[in-house]
C-alpha positions in Angstrom: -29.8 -46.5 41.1 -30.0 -49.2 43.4 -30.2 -52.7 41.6 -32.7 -54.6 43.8 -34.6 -52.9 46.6 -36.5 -54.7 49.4 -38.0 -51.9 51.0 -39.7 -52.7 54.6 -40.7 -56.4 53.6 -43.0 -58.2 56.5 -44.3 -61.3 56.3 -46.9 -62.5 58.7 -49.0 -66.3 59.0 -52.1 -65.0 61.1 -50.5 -63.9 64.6 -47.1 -65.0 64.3 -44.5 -62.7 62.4 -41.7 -64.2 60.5 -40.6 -61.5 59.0 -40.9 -57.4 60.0 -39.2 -54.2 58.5 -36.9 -55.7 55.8 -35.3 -53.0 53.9 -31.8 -53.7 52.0 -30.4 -52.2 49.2 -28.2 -54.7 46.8 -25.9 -53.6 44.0 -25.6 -55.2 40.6 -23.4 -57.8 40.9 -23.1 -57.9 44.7 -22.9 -61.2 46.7 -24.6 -60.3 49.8 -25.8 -63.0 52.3 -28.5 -63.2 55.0 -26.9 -64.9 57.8 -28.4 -66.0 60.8 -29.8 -69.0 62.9 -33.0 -71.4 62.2 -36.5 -69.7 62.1 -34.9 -66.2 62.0 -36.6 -65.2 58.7 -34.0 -65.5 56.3 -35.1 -68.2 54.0 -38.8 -66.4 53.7 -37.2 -63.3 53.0 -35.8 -65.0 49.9 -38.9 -66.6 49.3 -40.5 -63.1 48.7 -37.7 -62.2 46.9 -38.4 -64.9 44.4 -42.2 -64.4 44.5 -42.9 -67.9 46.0 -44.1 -66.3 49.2 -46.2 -62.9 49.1 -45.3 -59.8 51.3 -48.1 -58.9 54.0 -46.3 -55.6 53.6 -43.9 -53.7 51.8 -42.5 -53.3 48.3 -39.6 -54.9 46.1 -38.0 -52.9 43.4 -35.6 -54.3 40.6 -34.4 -51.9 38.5 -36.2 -49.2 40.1 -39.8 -51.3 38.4 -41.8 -52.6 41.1 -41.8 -56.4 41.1 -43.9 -57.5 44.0 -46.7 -58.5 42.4 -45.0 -59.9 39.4 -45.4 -64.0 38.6 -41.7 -65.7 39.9 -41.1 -67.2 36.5 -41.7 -63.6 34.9 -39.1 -62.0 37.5 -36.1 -63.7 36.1 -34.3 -65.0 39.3 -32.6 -68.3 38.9 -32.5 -70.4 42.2 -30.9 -72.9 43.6 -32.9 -74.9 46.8 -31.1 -76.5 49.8 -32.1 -80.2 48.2 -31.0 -79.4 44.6 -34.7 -80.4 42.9 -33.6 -82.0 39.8 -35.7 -84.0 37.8 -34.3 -87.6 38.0 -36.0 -89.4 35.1 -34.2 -86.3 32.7 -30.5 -86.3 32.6 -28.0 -83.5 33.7 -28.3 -81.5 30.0 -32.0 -82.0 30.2 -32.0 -80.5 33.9 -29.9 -77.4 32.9 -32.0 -76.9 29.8 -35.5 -77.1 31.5 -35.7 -73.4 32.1 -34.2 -72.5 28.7 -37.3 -74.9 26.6 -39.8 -73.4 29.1 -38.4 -69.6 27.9 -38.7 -71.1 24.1 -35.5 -71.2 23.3 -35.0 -73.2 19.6 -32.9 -76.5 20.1 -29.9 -75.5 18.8 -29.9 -72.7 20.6 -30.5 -74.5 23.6 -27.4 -77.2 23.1 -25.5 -74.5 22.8 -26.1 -72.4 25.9 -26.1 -75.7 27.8 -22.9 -76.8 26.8 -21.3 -73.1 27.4 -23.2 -73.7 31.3 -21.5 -77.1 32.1 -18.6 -76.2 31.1 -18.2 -73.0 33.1 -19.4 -75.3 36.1 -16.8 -77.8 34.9 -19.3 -81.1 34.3 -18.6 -81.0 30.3 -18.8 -84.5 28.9 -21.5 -85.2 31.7 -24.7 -84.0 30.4 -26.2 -87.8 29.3 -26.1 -88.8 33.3 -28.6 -89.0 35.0 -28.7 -87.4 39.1 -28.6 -90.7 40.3 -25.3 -91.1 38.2 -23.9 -88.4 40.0 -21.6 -87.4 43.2 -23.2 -84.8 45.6 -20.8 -82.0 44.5 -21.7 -82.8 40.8 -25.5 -82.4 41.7 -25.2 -79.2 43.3 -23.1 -78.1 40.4 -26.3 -79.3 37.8 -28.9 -77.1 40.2 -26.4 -74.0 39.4 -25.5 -74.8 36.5 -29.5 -74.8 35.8 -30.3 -71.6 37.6 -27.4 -70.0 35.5 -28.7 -71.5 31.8 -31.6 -69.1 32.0 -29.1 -65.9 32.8 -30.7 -64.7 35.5 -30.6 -61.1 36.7 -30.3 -62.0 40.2 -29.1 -65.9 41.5 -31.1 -67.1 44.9 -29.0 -69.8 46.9 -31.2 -71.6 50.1 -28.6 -73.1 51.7 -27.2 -74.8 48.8 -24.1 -76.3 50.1 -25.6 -77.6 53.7 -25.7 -81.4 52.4 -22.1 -81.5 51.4 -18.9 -82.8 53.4 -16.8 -79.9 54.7 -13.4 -80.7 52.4 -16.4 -80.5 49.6 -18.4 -77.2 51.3 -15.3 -75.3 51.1 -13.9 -76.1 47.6 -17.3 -75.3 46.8 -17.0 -71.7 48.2 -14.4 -70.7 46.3 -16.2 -72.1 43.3 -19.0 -70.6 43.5 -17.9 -67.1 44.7 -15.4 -67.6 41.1 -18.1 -68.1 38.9 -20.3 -65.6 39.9 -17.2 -63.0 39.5 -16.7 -64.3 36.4 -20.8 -63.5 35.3 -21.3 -60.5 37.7 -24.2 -61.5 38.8 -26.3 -60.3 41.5 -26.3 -63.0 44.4 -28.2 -63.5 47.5 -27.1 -66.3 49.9 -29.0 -67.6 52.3 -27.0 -69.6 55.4 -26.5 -70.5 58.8 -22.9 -71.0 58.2 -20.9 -68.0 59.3 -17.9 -69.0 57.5 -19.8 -69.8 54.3 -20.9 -65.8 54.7 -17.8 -64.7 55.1 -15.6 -66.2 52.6 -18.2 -65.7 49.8 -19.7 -62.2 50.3 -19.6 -58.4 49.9 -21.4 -57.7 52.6 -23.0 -60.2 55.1 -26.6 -59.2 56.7 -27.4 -60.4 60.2 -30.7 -61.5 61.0 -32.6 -62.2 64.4 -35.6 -62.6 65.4 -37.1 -61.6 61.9 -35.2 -58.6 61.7 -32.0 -57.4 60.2 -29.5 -56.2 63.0 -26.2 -55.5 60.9 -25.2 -54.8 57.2 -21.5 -54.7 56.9 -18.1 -56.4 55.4 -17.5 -59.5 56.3 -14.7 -58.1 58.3 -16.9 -55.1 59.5 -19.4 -58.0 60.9 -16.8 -59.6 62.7 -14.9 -57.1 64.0 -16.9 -53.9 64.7 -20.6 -56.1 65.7 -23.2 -53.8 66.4 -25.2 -55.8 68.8 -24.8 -58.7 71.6 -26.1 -61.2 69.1 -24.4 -60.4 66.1 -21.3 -60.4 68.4 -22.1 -64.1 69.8 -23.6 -65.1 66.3 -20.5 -64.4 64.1 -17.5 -66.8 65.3 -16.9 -67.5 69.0 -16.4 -64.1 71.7 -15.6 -63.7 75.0 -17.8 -61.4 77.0 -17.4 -59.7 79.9 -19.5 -57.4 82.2 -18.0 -53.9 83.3 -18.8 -50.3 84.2 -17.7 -47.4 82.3 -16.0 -45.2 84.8 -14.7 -42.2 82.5 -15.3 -41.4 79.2 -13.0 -39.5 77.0 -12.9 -38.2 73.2 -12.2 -41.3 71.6 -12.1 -43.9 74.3 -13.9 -44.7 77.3 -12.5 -45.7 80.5 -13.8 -49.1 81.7 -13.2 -51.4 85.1 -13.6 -55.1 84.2 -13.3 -56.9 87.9 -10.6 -54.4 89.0 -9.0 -54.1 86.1 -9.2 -50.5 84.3 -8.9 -50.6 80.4 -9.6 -48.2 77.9 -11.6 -49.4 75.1 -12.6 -46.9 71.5 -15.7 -46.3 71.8 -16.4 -45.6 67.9 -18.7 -42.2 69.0 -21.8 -44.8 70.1 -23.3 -43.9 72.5 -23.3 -46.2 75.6 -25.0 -46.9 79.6 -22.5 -47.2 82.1 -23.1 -50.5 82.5 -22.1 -52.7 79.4 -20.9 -55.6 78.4 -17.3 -55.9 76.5 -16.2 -58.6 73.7 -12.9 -59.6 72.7 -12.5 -62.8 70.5 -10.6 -65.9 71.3 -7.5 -65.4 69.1 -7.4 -61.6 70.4 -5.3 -62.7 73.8 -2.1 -64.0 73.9 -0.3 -66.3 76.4 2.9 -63.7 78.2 4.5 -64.6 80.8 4.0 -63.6 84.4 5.8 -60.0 84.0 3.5 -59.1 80.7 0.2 -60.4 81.9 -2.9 -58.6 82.7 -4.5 -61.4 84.3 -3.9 -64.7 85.5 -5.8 -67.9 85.5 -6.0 -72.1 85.9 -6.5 -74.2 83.0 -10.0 -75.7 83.2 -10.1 -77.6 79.7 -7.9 -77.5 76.1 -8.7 -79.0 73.0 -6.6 -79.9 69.7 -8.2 -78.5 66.6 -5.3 -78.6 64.5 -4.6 -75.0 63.7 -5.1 -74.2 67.7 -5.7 -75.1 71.1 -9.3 -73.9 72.1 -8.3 -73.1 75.8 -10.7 -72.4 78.5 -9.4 -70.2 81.9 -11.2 -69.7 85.0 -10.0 -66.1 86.5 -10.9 -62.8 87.7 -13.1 -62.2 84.5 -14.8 -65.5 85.0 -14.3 -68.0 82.0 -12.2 -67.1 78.7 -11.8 -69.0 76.0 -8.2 -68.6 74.4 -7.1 -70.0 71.1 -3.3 -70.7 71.3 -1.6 -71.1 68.0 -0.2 -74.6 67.3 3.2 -73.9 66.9 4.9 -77.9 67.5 4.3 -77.0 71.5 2.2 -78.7 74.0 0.1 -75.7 76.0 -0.8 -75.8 79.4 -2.4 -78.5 80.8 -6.0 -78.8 82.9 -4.9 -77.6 86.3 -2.0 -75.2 85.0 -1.8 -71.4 85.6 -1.2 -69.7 82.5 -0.8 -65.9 82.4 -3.4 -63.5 79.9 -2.8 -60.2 78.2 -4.2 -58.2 74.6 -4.5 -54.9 73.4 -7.4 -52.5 74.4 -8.3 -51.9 70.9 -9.1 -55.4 70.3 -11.8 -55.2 72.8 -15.7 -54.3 72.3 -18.2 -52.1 74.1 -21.7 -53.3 74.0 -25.2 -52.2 76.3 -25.9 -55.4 78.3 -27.9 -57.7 76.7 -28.2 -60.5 75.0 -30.9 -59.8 72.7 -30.5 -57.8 69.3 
């Protein structure tokens, strides 16, 4: 049986939908994450999940026992919120304890749990500080630490890492993703931050426009995206208009600006004219002998790792990230020389939409 179920969850404010035909099924103990940009729905979504906002239609289902109508502090979600809310006239073990008194827990019970929850979010020894007291990482560490006294059967995170630094954001992320190993407990993330989605979760769903338009791996979603935004949306991509011109069992023949390639088509379905993807990293600088295309130089930039590279050519403008190996690339001006493998490249129908 399916652990939580939102099944076809809308959510409407008089004309204007925010939400439309939600439907996700989440395991116990998955980490699943609703990615996607500003005002796409995901942070409502949660909010129905949690019972702070109420469903204009559909059903959600923990457990197989409908909780839609059900009070929020009766559906046992913990939650941590994008600005922490912690109380700051009560100190970091009164914060983490604040859901466990409001259950009636007995006091002794109650020290006990909340020293067992700092410690597993490493702040033992800090529970008589106050927020105020505190460092931003040691805050967001008291708001889980809180929504995880209470043993909740499923953990809501809005955005909870957005005000950190990025050295911070990223320690946090592995963190985070420990802990809730370590518990097994259920997890939806809510983000904006496609890296955030995929170093932390099971299976990344991508919203748009108030919709869900892929549920996959993190490596699924990044490599095999099902739609022009989800291709754009999830790291940087190249894309590239061009005609099918033969299609075959497991590939289709495809001319990009006179250049014929054969792409898998996965057994989709597609027009004959579509657009094709391949990501940055995907193509390599060859020499003049190996190259499928050719090209000048219009910009580079040093971001440690790589050179972002930007070509002007027969395809129009690529960006290329070269691996920093100790070399200087090409310089603006330079003609540098393009190739990559056909299976690293995407079929899509036109479009930019979902």
């Amino acid at each position: 049986m399916t652990y939580l179920a939102l099944e076809g969850l809308a959510k409407r404010y008089g004309e204007l939908t925010v939400v439309e035909d939600i439907s996700l099924n989440i395991e116990r103990g998955e980490f699943i994450s609703l990615l996607g940009p500003s005002g796409c729905g995901k942070t409502t979504t949660l909010q129905m999940v949690a019972g702070f906002a109420e469903p204009t239609r559909g059903r959600l289902r923990l457990e197989g026992r409908d909780i839609t109508d059900v009070a929020p502090e009766k559906r046992g979600m913990g939650i941590v919120f994008q600005s922490y809310a912690l109380f700051p006239h009560m100190t970091v073990a009164g914060n983490v304890g604040f859901g466990l008194e409001m259950q009636g827990m007995g006091r002794s019970a109650r020290a006990d749990r909340i020293a067992e929850t700092l410690d597993l979010v490493r702040l033992s020894g800090l529970g008589d500080r106050y927020p105020k007291q505190l460092s931003g990482g040691q805050r967001q560490r008291v708001a889980i630490a809180r929504a995880l006294a209470i043993r909740p059967n499923v953990l809501l995170l809005d955005e909870p890492m957005s005000n950190l630094d990025a050295k911070l954001r990223e320690e946090m992320h592995v963190e985070l993703r420990a802990i809730q190993k370590q518990l097994g407990i259920t997890t939806i993330l809510v983000t904006h931050d496609q890296i955030e989605a995929m170093t932390m979760s099971d299976r990344i769903a991508v919203m748009h426009g108030g919709r869900i338009v892929q549920v996959s791996s993190p490596f699924d979603a990044y490599e095999r995206p099902m739609s022009p935004f989800a291709s754009s949306f999830l790291g940087k991509t190249n894309c590239i208009a061009a005609q099918i011109t033969a299609r075959h069992a497991s590939c289709c023949q495809v001319q990009l600006a006179g250049l014929d390639v054969r792409i898998p088509h996965e057994e989709h379905q597609y027009p004959d004219d579509i657009n094709v993807y391949i990501r940055p990293e995907k193509i390599r600088l060859v020499s003049a002998a190996e190259s499928r295309v050719s090209g000048v130089v219009r910009s580079r930039m040093f971001l440690g790792s790589h050179w972002s590279v930007e070509v002007d050519g027969p395809l129009g403008r690529l960006r290329v990230n070269v691996p920093n190996v100790g070399d200087t690339p090409a310089r603006e001006g330079d003609t540098i020389y393009l190739s990559w493998q056909d299976e690293d490249m995407r079929m899509l129908a036109g479009g930019t939409e979902a």
